[in-house]
C-alpha positions as CSV (number, residue, x, y, z in Angstrom):
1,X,137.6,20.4,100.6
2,X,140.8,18.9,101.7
3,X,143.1,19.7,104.6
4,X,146.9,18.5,105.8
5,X,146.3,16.4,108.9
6,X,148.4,14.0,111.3
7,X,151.2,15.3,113.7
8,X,153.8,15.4,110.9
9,X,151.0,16.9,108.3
10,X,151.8,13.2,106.3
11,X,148.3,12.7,105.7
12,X,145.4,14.8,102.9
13,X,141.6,14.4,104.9
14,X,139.5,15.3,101.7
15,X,136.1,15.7,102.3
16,X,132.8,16.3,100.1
17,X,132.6,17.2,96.9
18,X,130.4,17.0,93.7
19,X,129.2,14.6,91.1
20,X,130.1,17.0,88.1
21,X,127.8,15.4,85.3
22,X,124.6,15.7,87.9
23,X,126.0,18.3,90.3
24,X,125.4,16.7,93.2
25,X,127.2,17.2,96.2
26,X,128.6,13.9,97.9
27,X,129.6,12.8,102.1
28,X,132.3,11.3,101.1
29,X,135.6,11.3,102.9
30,X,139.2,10.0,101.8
31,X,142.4,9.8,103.4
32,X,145.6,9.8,101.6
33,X,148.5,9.1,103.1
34,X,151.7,11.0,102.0
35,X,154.2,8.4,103.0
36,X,152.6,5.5,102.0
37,X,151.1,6.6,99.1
38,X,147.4,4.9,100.1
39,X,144.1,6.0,100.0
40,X,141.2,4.8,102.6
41,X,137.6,5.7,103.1
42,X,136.8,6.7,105.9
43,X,133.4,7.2,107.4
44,X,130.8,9.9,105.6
45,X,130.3,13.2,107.1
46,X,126.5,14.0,107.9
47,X,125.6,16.2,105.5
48,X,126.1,16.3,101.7
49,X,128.6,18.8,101.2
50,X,130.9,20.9,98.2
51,X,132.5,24.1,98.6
52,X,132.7,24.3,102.1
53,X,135.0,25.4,104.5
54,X,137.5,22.9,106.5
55,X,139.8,23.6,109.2
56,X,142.2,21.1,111.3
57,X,142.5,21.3,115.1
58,X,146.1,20.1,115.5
59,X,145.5,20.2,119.5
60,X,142.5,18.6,119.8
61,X,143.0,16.5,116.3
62,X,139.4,17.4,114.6
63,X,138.8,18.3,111.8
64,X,135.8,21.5,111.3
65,X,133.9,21.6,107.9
66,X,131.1,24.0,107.6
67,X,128.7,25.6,105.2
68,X,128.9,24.9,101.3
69,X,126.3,24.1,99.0
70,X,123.3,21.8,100.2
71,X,124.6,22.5,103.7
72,X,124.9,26.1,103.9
73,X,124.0,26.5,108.2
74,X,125.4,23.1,108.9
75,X,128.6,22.3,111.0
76,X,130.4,19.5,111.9
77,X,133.9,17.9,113.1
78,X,135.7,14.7,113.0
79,X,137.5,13.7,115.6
80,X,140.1,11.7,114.4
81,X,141.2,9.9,117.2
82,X,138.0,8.0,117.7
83,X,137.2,7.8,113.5
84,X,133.4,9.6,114.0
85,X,131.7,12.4,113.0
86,X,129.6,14.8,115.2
87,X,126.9,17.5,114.0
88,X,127.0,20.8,116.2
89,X,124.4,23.4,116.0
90,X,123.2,25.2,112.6
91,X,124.4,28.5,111.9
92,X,122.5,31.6,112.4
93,X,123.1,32.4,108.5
94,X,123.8,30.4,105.8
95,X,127.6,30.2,103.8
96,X,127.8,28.4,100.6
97,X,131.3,29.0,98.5
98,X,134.2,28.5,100.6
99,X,133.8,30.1,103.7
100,X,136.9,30.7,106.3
101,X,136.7,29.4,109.4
């Protein structure tokens, strides 16, 4: 999953994903920085994650991933401002391939 960030959308927040030779899905997170052309790793989401869904909070600056496979109820955000993430409650039903939030 992967999402335009920052307050001139400079920067790619990609998030998750899967090892392809054992199809596992991975925390992992990576920033890419447009202008600079850089990448840095940033701190892993809570719960194993590909296919998810992944929205950005330009307001607030957090970034919402939810559902996907091996988390299919699960939601978080990270709020970029103080580099964490935070779990909120499961959802009711569980969304595994791309879900729209």
């Amino acid at each position: 999953m992967c999402t335009l960030i920052g307050s001139k959308l400079d920067k790619l927040l990609i998030v998750g994903g899967q090892f392809l030779d054992i199809m596992c899905a991975v925390a992992t997170v990576k920033l890419f920085d447009l202008e600079l052309k850089s990448w840095t790793d940033l701190e892993e989401c809570k719960n194993q994650r590909s296919y998810g869904g992944i929205y950005y909070d330009e307001i607030a600056e957090n970034v919402f991933i939810a559902g996907g496979t091996d988390a299919e109820q699960k939601v978080e955000y990270y709020d970029i401002n103080q580099g964490k993430w935070f779990e909120l409650n499961d959802l009711c039903l569980e969304y595994d391939y791309y879900p729209a939030i």
